[in-house]
C-alpha positions in Angstrom: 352.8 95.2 105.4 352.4 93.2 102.2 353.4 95.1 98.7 350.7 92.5 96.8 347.4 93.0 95.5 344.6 91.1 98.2 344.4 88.5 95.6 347.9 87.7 95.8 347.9 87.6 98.9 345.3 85.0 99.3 346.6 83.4 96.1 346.5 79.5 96.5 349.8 79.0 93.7 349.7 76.3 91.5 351.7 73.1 92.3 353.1 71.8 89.4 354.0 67.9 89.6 357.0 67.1 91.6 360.0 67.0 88.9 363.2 64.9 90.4 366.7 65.6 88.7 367.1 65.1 85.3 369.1 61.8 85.7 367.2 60.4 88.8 366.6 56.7 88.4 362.9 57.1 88.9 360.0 56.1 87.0 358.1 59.2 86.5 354.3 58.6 85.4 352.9 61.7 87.3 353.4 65.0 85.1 351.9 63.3 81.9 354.9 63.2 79.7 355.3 61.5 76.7 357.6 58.5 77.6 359.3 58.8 74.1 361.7 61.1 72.2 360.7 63.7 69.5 360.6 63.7 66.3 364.3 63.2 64.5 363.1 66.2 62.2 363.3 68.5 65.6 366.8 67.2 66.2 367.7 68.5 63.0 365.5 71.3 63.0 367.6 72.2 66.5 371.1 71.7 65.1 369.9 74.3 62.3 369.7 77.1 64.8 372.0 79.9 63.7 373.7 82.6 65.7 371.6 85.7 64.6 368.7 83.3 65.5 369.4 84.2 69.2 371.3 87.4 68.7 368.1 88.9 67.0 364.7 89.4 68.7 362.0 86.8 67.4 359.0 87.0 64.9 356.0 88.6 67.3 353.7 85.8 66.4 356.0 83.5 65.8 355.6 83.3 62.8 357.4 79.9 61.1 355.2 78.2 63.6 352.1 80.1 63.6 352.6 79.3 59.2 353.4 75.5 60.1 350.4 75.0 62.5 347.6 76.8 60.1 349.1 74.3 57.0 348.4 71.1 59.4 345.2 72.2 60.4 344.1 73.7 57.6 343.0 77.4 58.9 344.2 80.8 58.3 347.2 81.6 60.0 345.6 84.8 61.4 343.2 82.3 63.1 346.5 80.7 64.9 347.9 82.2 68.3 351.1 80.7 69.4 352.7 80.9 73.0 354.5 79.8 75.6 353.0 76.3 76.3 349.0 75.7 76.0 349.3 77.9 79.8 350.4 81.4 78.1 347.9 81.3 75.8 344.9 80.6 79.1 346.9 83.5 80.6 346.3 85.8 78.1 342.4 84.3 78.3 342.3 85.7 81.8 344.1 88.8 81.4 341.5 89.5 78.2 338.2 88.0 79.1 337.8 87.9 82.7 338.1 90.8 85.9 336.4 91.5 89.0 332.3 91.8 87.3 333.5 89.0 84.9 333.2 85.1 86.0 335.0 82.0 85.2 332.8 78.7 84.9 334.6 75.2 84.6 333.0 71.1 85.6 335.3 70.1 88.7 337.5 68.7 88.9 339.5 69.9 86.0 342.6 71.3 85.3 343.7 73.3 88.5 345.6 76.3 86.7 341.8 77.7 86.0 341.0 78.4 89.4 344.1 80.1 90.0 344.0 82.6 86.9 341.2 83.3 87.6 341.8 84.0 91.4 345.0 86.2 90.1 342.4 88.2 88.2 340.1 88.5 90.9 337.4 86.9 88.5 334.5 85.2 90.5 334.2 81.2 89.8 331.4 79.2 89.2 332.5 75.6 89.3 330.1 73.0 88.5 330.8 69.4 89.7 330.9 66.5 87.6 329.3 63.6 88.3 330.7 60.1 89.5 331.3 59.2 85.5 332.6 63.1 84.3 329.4 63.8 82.3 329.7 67.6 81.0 326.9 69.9 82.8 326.2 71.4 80.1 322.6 72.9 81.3 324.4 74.1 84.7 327.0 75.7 82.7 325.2 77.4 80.2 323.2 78.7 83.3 326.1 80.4 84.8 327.0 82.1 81.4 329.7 83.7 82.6 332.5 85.9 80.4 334.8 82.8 79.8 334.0 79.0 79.9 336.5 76.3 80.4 336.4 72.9 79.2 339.1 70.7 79.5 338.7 68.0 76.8 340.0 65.3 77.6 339.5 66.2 80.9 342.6 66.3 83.3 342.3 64.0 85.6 339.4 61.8 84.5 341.0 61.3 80.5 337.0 61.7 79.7 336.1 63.5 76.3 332.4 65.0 76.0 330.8 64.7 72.3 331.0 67.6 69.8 327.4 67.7 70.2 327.2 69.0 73.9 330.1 71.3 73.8 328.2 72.5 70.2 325.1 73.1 72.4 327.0 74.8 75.3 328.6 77.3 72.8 325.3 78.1 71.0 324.1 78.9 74.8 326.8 81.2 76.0 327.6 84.9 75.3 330.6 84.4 76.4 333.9 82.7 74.9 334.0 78.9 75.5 337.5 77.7 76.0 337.8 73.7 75.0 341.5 72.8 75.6 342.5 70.1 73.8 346.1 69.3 75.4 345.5 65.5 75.4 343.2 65.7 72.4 345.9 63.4 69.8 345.4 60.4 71.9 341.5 60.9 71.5 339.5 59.4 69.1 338.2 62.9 67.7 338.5 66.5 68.3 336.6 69.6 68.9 338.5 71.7 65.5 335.0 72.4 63.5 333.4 74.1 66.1 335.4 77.2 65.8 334.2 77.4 62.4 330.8 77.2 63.6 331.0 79.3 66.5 332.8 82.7 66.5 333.1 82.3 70.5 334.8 79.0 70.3 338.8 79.1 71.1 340.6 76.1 70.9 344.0 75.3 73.0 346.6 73.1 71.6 350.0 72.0 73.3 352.8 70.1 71.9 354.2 69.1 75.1 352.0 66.1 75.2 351.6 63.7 71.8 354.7 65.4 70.1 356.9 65.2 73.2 357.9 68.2 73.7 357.7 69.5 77.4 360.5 70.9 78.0 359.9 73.3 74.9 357.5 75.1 76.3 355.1 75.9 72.7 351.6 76.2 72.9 348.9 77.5 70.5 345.2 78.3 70.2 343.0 78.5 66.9 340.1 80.5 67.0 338.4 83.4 64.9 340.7 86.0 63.3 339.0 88.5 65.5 339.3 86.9 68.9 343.0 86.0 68.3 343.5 89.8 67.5 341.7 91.1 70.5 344.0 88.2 72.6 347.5 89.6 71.3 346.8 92.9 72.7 347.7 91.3 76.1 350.5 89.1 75.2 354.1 90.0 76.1 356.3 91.1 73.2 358.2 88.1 72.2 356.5 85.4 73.8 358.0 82.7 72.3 361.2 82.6 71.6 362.9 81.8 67.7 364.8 78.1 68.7 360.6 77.1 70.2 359.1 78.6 66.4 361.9 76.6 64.6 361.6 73.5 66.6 358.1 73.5 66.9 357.5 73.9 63.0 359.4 70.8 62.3 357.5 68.6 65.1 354.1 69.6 63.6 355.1 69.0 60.2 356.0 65.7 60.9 352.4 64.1 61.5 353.7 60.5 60.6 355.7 59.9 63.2 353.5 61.9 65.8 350.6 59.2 64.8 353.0 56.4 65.4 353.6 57.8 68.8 350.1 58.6 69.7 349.1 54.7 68.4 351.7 53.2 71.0 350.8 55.7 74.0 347.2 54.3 73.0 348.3 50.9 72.6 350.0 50.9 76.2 346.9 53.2 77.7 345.0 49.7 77.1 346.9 47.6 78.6 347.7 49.1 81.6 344.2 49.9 82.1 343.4 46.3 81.7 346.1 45.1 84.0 344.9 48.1 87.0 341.1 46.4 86.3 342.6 42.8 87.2 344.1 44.3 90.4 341.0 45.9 91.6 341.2 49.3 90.6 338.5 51.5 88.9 339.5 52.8 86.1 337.7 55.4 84.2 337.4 55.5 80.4 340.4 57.8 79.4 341.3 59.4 75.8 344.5 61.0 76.8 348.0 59.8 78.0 347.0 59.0 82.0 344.6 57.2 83.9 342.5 58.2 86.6 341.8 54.9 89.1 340.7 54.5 92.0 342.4 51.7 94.4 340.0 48.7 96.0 340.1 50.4 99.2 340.2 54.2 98.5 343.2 54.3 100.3 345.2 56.3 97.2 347.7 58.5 99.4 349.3 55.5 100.7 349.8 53.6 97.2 351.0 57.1 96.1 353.6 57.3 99.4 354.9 53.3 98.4 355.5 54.1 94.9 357.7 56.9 95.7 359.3 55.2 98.5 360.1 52.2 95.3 361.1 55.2 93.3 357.7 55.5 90.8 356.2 58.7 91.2 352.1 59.1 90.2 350.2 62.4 90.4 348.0 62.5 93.8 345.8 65.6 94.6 344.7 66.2 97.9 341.2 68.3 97.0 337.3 67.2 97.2 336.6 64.5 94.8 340.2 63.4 94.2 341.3 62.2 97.7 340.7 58.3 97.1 342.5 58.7 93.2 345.4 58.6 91.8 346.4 60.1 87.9 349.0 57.7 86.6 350.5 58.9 83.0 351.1 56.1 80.5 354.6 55.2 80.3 356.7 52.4 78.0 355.3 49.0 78.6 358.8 48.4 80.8 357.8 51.5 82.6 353.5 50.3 83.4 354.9 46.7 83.7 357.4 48.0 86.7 354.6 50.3 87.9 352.3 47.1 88.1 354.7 44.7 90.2 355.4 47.8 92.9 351.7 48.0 93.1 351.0 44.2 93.4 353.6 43.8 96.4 352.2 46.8 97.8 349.0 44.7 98.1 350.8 42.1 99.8 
C-alpha cells in the first residue's frame, strides 16, 4: 500500500549533480559553480549577523534583499519576489499556475527540474525539441499555449541565449505566463529585464548562486508585475528565506563591481577552454553562461565522463534523448580547464 499521491508514486526525482566532500581533492566542473569566492562585502556582511537575527523570525519577503535587488535593477520592490534559490521561486510557479487541466510547455532539452514540477503537480507537458543548434520554437510553443511557459535563457545544457525579439513574440502569443529564467544570464551578453515591462505575463528568474558565487546560500528571486508576484506569495511558505540569506544576499548584489570582474574572467576562461576542446576535436556549441555543452569526436561521452572521474575531474553527463553523446563541462580557473584538458588529451591516447 503506498501513502503517496499516483504522481509521487510515478515521480521520476530530480538528480542533482554528484557533490563529493567538501575537502575532496577533485576538480569539480559539473554543478556549474563559480570557481571563485564571493564578494569580501558578503564576508563582512556575514560576520555582521547578530544574535536576535536568528533568535527572531525573518522579514516575510525578505525584505533587505527584496529593497537591495529592486535598487540594482531599477524596479519596484513590489515587482521583486525573493526565495530560496532561483528553484523556490519555479516551485511556487507550479504550485500557482499549473494542475491537472493546466499544461507546462518547455524546448528540450532544458533544465530537468521542469518536467519534474510539473509531474509533482500532475500538470500535462508539452515539450518541444530543439533543433541540432538550440533555435527557440517559438511557433510550436506559442501553439501549445499552455498555462505556464518555460524558457531557460541561457539554456542549461546548450549555454544558447535566444534574442529579445523571439521571446518578445512568444509572450505577445501566449495567454499564459512565460517564465524566462535567467540563472546564467550575467555571463551573457544581454538580458531579457525589459520584457516584463512590456509584458504583464512575463516573469523573470534570477539566482545568485551562479555569477555572484553564492551556492551554498541558497537565494533566489524573480521580477515580474506587482500583480503576478502578489498572486505567487499566496503559495509560498512563511519564511522562506531565512535573515543571514536577506543579509548576505543584499551585500553581494550591491556590490556589482566586483561581480563584473568575476563574470569578465568566467568569460574570459569560457573562451579559452572552448578554443582549446575545438583543437581536440570536440563540438562545441556557442555558450553565454558558465559551462560548455561539447560533443567528443566519437560520440562516445559516457566514457570520457567515467575517465575524468576515475583522474578525479568530475563533468555533468545526462543519460536522456539528445544528451547521450554530450557532456556539460562548467568553466573552472584556467589551472582548473588546463588540468581538465591534459586528462582529456591522455584519454585520447
Amino acid at each position: 500500500m503506498s501513502y503517496f499521491r499516483p504522481e509521487i508514486d510515478t515521480l521520476d526525482a530530480y538528480t542533482p549533480g554528484e557533490q563529493p566532500p567538501f575537502d575532496a581533492d577533485v576538480v569539480k566542473l559539473n554543478t556549474n559553480e563559480n570557481p571563485y569566492p564571493p564578494s569580501p562585502r558578503v564576508m563582512e556582511a556575514l560576520h555582521e549577523i547578530q544574535g536576535d537575527q536568528l533568535r527572531l523570525y525573518p522579514q516575510p519577503y525578505a525584505d533587505e534583499f527584496r529593497a537591495s535587488a529592486a535598487a540594482v535593477l531599477g524596479v519596484e520592490p513590489g515587482s521583486v519576489l525573493v526565495g530560496n534559490g532561483s528553484d523556490d521561486i519555479l516551485t511556487m510557479l507550479f504550485r500557482s499556475v499549473t494542475g491537472p487541466s493546466r499544461p507546462v510547455a518547455y524546448p528540450s532539452p532544458t533544465y530537468v527540474l521542469y518536467g519534474t514540477l510539473a509531474q509533482i503537480q500532475g500538470a500535462p507537458v508539452v515539450e518541444i525539441p530543439f533543433d541540432e543548434d538550440y533555435t527557440l520554437p517559438v511557433g510550436e510553443l506559442a501553439k501549445a499555449n499552455a498555462a505556464l511557459t518555460l524558457i531557460a535563457s541561457p539554456n542549461s545544457p546548450s549555454g544558447t541565449r535566444p534574442s529579445n525579439d523571439q521571446l518578445a513574440e512568444l509572450a505577445s502569443r501566449l495567454d499564459g505566463v512565460l517564465a524566462i529564467d535567467e540563472a546564467y544570464v550575467e555571463f551573457a551578453d544581454t538580458n531579457a529585464l525589459e520584457l516584463v515591462r512590456r509584458f504583464e505575463n512575463v516573469l523573470i528568474l534570477r539566482t545568485l548562486s551562479k555569477s555572484h558565487a553564492l551556492a551554498g546560500l541558497r537565494l533566489g528571486y524573480a521580477v515580474a508585475a506587482t500583480a503576478m508576484v502578489a498572486g505567487l506569495a499566496k503559495v509560498k511558505d512563511s519564511y522562506n528565506v531565512d535573515a543571514i540569506a536577506a543579509h548576505v544576499g543584499s551585500a553581494a548584489v550591491q556590490d556589482q563591481k566586483y561581480t563584473a570582474e568575476l563574470v569578465a574572467r568566467v568569460r574570459r576562461s569560457r573562451g579559452r577552454l572552448a578554443a582549446a576542446l575545438t583543437a581536440l576535436g570536440f563540438r562545441v556549441w556557442p555558450s553565454e553562461a558558465n559551462f560548455l555543452l561539447v560533443r567528443p569526436p566519437d560520440g562516445r561521452a559516457h566514457d570520457v565522463y567515467e575517465g575524468l572521474k576515475q583522474r578525479g575531474i568530475l563533468v555533468r553527463y545526462f543519460n536522456r534523448p539528445a544528451l547521450e553523446d554530450k557532456l556539460r563541462i562548467t568553466v573552472g580557473t584556467d589551472a582548473q580547464n588546463d588540468r581538465l584538458i591534459e586528462a582529456i588529451t591522455q584519454l585520447a591516447r
